[in-house]
MINU-892925 format. One record per residue: residue in three letters; x, y, z of N, C-alpha, C, CB in turn. Coordinates in Angstrom, 3 decimals, padded with zeros to 6 digits. Glycine has a CB too. Layout:
BEGIN
r, n.east, n.north, n.up, ca.east, ca.north, ca.up, c.east, c.north, c.up, cb.east, cb.north, cb.up
ALA, X, Y, Z, X, Y, Z, X, Y, Z, X, Y, Z
...
END
This chain:
BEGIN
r, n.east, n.north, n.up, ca.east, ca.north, ca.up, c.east, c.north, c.up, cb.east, cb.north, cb.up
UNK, -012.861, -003.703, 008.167, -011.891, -004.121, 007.177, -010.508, -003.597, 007.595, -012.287, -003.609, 005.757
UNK, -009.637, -004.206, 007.512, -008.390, -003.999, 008.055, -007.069, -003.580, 006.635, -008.092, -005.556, 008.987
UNK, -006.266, -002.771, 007.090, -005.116, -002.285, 006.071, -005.080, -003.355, 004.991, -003.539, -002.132, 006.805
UNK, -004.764, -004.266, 004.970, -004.296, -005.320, 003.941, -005.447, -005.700, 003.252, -003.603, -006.591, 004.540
UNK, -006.675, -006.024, 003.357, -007.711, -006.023, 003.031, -008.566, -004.651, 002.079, -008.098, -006.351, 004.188
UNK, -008.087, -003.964, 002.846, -008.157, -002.302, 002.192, -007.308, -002.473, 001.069, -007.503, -000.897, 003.243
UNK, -006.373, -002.245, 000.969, -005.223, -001.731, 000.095, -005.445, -003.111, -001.111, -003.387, -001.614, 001.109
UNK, -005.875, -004.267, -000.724, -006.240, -005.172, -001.995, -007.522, -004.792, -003.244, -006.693, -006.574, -001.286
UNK, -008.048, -003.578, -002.551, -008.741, -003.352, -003.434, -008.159, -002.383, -004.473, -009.812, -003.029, -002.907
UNK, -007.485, -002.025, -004.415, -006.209, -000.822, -004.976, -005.514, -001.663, -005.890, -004.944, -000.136, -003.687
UNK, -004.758, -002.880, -004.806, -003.850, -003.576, -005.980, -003.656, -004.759, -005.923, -002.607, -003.170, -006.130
UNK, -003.147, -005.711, -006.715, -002.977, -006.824, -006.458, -001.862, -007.545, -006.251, -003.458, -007.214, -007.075
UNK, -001.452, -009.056, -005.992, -000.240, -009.345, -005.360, 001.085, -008.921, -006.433, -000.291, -010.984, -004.943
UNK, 000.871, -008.922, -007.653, 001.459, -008.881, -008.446, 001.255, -008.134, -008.861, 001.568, -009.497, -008.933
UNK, 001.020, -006.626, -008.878, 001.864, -005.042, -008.611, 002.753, -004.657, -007.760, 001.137, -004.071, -008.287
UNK, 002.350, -005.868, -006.580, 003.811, -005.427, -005.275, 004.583, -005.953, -005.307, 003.832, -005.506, -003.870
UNK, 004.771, -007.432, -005.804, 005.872, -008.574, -005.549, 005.914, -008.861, -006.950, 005.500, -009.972, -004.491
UNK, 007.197, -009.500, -006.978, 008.288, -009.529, -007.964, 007.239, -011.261, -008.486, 010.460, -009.542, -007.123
UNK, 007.560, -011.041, -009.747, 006.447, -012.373, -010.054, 007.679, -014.068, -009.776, 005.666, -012.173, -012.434
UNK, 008.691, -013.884, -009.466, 009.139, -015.281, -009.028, 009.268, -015.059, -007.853, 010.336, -015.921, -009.578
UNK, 009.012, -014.198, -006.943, 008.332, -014.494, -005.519, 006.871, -015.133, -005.168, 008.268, -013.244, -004.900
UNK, 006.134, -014.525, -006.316, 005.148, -015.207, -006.456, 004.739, -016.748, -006.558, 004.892, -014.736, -007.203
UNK, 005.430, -016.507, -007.488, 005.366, -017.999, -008.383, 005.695, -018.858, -006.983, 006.816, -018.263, -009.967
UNK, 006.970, -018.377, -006.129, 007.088, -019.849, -004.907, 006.594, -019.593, -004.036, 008.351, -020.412, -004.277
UNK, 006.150, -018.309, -003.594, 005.181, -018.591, -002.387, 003.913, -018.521, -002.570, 005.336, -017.792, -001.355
UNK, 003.595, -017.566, -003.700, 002.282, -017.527, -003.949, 001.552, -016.661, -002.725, 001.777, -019.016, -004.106
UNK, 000.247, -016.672, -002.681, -000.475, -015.778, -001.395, 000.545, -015.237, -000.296, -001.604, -016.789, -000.500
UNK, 000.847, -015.955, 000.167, 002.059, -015.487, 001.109, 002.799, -014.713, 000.955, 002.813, -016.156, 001.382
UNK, 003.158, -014.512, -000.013, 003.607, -012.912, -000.287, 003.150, -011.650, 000.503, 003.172, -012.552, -001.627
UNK, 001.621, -011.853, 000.699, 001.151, -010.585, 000.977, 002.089, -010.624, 002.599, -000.829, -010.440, 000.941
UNK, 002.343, -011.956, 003.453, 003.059, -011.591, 004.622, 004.274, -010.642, 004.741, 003.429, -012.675, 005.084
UNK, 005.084, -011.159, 003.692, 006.285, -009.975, 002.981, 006.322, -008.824, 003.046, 006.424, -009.865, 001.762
UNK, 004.707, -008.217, 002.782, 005.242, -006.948, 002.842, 004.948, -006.184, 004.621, 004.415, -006.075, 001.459
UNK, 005.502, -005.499, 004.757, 005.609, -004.836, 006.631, 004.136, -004.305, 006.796, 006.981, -003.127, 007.003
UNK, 003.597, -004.270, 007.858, 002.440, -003.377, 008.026, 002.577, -002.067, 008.051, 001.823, -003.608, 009.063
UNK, 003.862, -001.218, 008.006, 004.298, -000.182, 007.842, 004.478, -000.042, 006.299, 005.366, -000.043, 008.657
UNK, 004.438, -000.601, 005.476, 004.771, -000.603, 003.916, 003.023, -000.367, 003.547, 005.690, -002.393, 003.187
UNK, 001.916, -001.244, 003.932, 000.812, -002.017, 003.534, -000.162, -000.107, 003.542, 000.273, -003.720, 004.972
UNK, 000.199, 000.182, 005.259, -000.074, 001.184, 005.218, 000.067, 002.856, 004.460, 000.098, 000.973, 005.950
UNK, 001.115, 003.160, 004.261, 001.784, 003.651, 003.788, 000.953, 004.037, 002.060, 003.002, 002.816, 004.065
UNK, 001.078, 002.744, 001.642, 000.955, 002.509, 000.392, -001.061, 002.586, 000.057, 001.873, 000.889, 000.146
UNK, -001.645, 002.474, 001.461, -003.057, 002.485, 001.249, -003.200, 003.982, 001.515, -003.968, 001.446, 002.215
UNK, -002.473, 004.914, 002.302, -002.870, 006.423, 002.749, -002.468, 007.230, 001.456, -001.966, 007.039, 004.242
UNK, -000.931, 006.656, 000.904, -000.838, 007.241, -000.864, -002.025, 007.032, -001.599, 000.322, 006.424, -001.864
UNK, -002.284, 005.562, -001.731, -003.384, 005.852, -003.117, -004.341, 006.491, -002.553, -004.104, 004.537, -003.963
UNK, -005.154, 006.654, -001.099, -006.486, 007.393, -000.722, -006.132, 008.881, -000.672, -007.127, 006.891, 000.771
UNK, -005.049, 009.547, -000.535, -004.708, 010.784, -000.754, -004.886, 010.903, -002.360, -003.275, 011.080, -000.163
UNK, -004.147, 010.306, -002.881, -004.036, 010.235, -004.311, -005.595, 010.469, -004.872, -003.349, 008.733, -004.771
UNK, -006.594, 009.637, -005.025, -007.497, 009.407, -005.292, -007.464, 008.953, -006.372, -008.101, 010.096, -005.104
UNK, -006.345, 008.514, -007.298, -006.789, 008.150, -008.667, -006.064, 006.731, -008.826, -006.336, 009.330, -009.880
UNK, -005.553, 006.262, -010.245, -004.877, 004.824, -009.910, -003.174, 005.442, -009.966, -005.339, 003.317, -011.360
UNK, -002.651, 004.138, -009.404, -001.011, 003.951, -008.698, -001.341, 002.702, -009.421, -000.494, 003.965, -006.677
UNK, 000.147, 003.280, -010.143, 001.250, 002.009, -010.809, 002.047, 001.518, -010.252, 002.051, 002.219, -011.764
UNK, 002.200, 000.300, -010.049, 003.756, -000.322, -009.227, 004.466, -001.204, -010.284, 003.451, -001.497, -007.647
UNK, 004.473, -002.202, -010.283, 005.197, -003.339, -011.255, 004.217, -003.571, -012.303, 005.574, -004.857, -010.492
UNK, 004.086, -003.292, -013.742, 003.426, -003.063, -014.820, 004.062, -003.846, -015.755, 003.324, -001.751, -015.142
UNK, 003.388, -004.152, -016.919, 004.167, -004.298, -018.178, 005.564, -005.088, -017.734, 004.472, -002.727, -018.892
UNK, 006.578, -004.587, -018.345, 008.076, -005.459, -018.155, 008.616, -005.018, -017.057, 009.240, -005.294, -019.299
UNK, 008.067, -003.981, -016.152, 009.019, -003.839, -014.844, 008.148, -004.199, -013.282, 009.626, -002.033, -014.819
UNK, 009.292, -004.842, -012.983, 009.110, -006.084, -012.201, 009.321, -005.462, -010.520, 010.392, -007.399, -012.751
UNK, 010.290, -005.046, -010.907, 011.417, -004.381, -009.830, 010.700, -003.280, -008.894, 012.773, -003.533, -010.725
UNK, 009.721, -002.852, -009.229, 009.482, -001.693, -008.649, 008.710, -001.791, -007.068, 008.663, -000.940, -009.710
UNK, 008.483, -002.930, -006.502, 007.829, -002.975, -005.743, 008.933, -004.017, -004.294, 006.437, -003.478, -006.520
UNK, 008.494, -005.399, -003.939, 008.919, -006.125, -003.109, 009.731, -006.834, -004.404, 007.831, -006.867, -002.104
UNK, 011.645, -006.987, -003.835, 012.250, -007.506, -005.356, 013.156, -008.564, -004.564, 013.280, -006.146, -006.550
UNK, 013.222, -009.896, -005.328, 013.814, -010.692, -005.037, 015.346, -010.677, -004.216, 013.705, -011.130, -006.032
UNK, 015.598, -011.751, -003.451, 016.851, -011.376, -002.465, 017.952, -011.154, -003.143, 017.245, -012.410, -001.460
UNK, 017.806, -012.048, -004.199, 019.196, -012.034, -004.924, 018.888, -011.468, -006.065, 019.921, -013.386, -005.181
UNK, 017.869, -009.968, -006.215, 018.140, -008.930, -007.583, 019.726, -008.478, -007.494, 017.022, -007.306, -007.520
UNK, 020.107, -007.828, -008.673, 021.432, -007.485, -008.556, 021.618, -005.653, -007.673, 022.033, -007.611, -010.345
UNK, 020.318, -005.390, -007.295, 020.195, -004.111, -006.928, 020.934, -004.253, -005.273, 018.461, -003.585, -007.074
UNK, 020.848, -002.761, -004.740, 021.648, -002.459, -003.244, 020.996, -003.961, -002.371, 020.991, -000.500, -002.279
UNK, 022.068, -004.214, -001.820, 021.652, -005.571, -001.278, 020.945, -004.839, 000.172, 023.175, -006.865, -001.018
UNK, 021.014, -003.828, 000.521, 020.203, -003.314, 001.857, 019.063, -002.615, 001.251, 021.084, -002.226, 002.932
UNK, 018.813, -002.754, 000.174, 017.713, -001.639, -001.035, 015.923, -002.117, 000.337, 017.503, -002.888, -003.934
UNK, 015.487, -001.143, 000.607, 014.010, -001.192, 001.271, 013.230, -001.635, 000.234, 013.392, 000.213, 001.849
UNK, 013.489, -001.599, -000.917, 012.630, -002.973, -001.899, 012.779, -004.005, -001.577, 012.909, -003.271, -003.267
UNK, 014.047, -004.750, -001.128, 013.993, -006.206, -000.795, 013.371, -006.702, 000.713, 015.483, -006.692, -000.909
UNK, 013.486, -005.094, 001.542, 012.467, -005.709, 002.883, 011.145, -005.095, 002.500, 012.947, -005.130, 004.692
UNK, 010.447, -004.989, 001.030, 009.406, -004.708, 000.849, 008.297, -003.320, 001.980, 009.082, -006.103, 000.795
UNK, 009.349, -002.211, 001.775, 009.461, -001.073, 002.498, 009.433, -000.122, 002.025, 010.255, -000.960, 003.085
UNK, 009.592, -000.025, 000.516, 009.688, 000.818, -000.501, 008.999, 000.414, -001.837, 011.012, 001.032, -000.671
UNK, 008.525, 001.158, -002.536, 008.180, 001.075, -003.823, 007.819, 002.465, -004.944, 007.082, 000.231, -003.652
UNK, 008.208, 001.987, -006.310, 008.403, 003.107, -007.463, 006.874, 002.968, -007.569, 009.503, 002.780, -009.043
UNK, 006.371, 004.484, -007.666, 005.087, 004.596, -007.937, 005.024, 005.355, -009.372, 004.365, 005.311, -006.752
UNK, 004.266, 004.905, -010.211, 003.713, 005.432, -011.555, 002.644, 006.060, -011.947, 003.607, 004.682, -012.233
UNK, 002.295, 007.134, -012.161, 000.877, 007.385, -012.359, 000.992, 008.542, -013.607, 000.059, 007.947, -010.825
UNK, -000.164, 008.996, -013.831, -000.845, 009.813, -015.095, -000.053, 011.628, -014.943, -003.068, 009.820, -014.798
UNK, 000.520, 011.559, -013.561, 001.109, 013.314, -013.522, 001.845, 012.896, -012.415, -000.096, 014.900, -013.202
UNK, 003.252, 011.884, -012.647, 004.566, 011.586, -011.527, 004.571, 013.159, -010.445, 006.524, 011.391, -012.682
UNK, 005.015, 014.355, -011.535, 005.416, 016.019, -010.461, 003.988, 015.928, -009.814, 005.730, 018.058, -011.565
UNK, 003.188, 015.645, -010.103, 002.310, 016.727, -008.993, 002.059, 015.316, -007.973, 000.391, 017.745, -009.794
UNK, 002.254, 013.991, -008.072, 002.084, 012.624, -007.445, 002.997, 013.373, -006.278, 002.698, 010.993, -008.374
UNK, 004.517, 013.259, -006.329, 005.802, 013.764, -005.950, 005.491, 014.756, -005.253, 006.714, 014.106, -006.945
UNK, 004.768, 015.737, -005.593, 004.514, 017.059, -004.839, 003.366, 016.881, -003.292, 003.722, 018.181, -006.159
UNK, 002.747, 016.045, -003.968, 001.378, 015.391, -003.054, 002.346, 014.741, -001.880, 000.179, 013.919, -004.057
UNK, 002.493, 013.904, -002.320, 003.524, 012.820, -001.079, 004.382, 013.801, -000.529, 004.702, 011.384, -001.801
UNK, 005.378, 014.714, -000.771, 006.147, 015.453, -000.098, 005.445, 016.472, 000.731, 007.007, 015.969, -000.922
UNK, 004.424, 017.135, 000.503, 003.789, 017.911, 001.138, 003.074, 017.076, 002.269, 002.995, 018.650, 000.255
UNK, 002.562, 016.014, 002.576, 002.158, 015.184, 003.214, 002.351, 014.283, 003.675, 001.713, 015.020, 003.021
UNK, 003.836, 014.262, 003.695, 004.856, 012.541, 004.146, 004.505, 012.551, 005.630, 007.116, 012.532, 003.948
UNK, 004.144, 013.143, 006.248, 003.890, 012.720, 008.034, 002.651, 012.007, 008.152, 003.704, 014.138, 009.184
UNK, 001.913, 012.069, 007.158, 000.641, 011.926, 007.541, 000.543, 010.690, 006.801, -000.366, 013.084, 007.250
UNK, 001.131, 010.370, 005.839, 001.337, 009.478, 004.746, 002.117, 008.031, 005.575, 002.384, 010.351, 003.445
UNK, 003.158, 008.304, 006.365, 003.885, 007.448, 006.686, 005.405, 007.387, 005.243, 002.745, 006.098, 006.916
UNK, 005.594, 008.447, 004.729, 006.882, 008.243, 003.728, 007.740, 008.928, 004.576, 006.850, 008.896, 002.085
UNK, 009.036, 008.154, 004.822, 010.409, 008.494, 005.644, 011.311, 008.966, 004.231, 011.208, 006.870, 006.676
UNK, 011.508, 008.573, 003.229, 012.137, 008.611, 001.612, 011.337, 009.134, 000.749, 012.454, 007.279, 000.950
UNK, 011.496, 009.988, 000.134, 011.065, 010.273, -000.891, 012.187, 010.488, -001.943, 010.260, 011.253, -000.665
UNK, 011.997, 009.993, -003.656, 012.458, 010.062, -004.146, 011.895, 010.431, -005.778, 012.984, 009.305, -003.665
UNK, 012.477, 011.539, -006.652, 011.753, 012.190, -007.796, 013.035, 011.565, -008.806, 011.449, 014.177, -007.677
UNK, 012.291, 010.649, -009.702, 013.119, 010.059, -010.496, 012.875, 010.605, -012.184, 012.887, 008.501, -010.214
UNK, 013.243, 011.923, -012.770, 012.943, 012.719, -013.507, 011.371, 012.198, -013.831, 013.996, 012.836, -014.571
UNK, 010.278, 012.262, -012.711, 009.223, 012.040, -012.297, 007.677, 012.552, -013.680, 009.404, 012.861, -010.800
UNK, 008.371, 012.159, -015.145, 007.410, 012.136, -016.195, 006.344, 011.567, -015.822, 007.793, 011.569, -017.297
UNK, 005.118, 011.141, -016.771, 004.170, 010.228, -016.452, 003.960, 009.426, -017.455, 003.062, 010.737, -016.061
UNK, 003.180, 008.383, -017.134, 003.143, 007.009, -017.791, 002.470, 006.694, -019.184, 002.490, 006.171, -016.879
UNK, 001.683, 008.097, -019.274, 001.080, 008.180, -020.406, 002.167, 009.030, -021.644, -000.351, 008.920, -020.028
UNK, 003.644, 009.267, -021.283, 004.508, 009.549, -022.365, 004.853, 008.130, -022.486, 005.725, 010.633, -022.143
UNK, 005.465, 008.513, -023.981, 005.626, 007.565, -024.790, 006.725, 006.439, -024.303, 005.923, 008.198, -026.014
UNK, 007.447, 006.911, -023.551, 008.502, 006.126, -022.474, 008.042, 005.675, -021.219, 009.641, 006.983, -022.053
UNK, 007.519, 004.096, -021.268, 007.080, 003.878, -019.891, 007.761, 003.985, -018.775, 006.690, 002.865, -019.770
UNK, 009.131, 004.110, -018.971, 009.941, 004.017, -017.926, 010.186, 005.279, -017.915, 011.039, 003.138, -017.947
UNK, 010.031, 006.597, -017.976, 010.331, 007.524, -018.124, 010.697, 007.850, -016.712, 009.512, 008.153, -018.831
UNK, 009.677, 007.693, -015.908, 009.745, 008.499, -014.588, 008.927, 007.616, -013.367, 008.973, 010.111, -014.848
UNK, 009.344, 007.844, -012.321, 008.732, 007.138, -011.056, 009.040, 008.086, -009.949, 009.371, 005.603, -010.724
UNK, 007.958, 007.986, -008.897, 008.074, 008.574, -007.499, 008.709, 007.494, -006.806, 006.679, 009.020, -006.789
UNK, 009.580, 007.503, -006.378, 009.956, 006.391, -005.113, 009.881, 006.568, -004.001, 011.062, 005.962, -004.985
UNK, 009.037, 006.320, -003.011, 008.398, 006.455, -001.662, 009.052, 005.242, -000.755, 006.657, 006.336, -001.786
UNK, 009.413, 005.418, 000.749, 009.818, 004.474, 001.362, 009.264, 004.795, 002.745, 011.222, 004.289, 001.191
UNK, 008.550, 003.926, 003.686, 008.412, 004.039, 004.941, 009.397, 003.187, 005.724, 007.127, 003.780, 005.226
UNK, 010.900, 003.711, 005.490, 011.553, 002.813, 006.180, 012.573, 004.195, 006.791, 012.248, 001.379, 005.181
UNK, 012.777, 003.847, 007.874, 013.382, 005.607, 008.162, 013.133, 005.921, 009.502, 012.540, 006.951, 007.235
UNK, 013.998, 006.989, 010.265, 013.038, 007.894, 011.364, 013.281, 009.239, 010.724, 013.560, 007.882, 013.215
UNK, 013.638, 009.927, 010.187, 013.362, 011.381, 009.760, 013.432, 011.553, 008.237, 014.417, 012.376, 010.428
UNK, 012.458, 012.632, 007.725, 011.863, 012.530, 006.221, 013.532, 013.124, 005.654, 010.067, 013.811, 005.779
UNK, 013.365, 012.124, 004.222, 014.618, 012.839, 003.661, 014.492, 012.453, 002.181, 016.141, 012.331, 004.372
UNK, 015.057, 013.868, 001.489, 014.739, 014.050, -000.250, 015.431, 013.450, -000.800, 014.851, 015.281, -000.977
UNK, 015.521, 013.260, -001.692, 016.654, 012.488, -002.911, 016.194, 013.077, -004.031, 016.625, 010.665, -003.179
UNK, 017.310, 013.452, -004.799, 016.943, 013.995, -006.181, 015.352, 015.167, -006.488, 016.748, 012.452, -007.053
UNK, 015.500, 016.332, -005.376, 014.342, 016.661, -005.371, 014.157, 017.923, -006.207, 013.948, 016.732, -004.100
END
């Protein structure tokens, strides 16, 4: 079984891609995202061991985001290189990935007042992870 095949059991097209990417390409999407992203994102959740949130409920954005979102037009979301991860304990998610970004494939890491999903604010907090990069670097850590 190969990365992309792997990592579909984790998630589906529509946790990674923006749903009017969907909507016009449909399957093809999964080409979108890099084999450096696919990976990345399968060594997080198997480190992880538990479930990873990406695009949920009303947020869309967090994964592969349309060309023309109004976000950084060079943003590693739009080359589907990056994505906001959500889960049940964001600090210790954040702590996991930083302690292990070589092995992980994360060049970015980012702690976005990194709450978890089970407070009452879904948007409260996200890890933002990126394998787009040559040397590891913090943001907001």
């Amino acid at each position: 079984m190969n990365d992309l095949e792997s990592l579909q059991k984790y998630f589906s097209l529509a946790e990674l891609v923006h749903p009017d990417l969907i909507r016009r390409y449909g399957s093809q999407c999964w080409t979108f995202i890099p084999k450096e992203a696919i990976t990345m994102l399968l060594k997080v959740r198997r480190r992880w061991n538990s479930y990873l949130l990406v695009n949920y409920q009303d947020l869309k954005n967090c994964g592969l985001r349309k060309p023309n979102s109004p976000h950084s037009y060079m943003s590693a979301h739009k080359q589907g290189m990056a994505f906001d991860l959500h889960s049940n304990d964001n600090p210790r998610l954040y702590s996991m990935i930083k302690e292990h970004h070589k092995e992980l494939g994360v060049f970015q890491l980012e702690n976005r007042e990194a709450t978890n999903i089970n407070d009452n604010d879904k948007k409260s907090g996200w890890v933002h992870c990126s394998c787009r990069g040559f040397e590891f670097r913090v943001i907001n850590p």
